[in-house]
Phi, psi and omega in degrees: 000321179284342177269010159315270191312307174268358164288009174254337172289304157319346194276296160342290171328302212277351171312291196313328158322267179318315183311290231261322183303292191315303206266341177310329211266324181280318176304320180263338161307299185284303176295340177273341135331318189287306189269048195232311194298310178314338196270340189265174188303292196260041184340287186281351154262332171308288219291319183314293182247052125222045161232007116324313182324298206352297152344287184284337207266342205025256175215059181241120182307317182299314174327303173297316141358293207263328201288319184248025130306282181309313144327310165283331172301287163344309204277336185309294191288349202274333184289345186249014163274300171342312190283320210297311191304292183325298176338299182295353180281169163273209194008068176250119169333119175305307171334299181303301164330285174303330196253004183269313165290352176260335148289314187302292172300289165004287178306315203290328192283322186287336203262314181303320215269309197283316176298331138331303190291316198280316174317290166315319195264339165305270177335333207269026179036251191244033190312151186233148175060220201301316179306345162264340188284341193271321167326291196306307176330315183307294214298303174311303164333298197293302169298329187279347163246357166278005176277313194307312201276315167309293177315287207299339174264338159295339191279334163299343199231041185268140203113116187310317174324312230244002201282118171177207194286304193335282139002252222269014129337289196285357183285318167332291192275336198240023157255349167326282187307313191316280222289342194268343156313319167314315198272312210307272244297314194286326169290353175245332168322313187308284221278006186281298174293012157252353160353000000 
């Protein structure tokens, strides 16, 4: 009964213990995000949306690798569900009409690029030498050109003609995926040159 009593005692303690090692772990997980984070084109959109992550990414460069990737896919597809809808109102102008179907493959291209790059950097395990130099090569190609595809979808909508709600709605969501693409692309350079 007394080693009860003082194990219900002890018991607080040893939470606050345990409490305090976890958040110790997430505070150096999150600063190791932050200064990761400093190197890209979108410092506070990198540090937004992967700091949920922390956890899974702890201060492993490939985590971050793969966590803003997987982000940038996400934010991707949610954005060509968004053009699909648009697309689809009535009374749209044909231009508009027009520059919503040429960002809509755009998007579809980007969604192909980013799902490759997560797939390849999931897949290559614990590759060394030329076989990780050739993996990573895959994965930059791949981001650098769904970046690419994004900026083609914004270049559609260029111009005075195309200026409303329409304009700067898709400008929004697909300038998002450009900058969380951007950081992807500058966070797998990172972790390809610790290698």
């Amino acid at each position: 009964m007394a080693r009860a009593s003082v194990f219900l005692l002890l018991l607080p303690i040893f939470y606050f213990v345990g409490t305090t090692a976890n958040s110790a772990a997430t505070t150096s997980d999150t600063n190791f995000i932050k200064s990761s984070c400093s190197a890209t084109t979108y410092p506070q959109v990198c540090i937004q949306s992967l700091s949920s992550y922390a956890n899974s990414i702890q201060q492993s460069p490939r985590q971050l690798a793969q966590a803003a990737l997987s982000v940038s896919l996400t934010r991707a597809q949610k954005a060509k569900t968004f053009v699909t809808k648009l697309a689809k109102f009535k009374g749209l102008k044909a231009r508009e009409y027009g520059a919503l179907k040429d960002c809509l493959e755009e998007m579809g291209d980007s969604v192909d690029r980013l799902s490759k790059s997560v797939q390849e950097l999931k897949n290559m395990g614990k590759s060394k030498g030329q076989d990780f130099v050739w993996h990573m090569s895959n994965v930059e190609t791949w981001v650098s050109a769904a970046l690419t595809d994004d900026n083609t979808c914004l270049d559609g909508f260029s111009g005075k003609a195309l200026d409303g709600k329409i304009k700067a709605s898709i400008r929004a969501q697909v300038l998002n995926v450009a900058q969380c693409t951007s950081n992807a692309l500058a966070l797998c350079n990172r972790f390809a040159s610790k290698h």
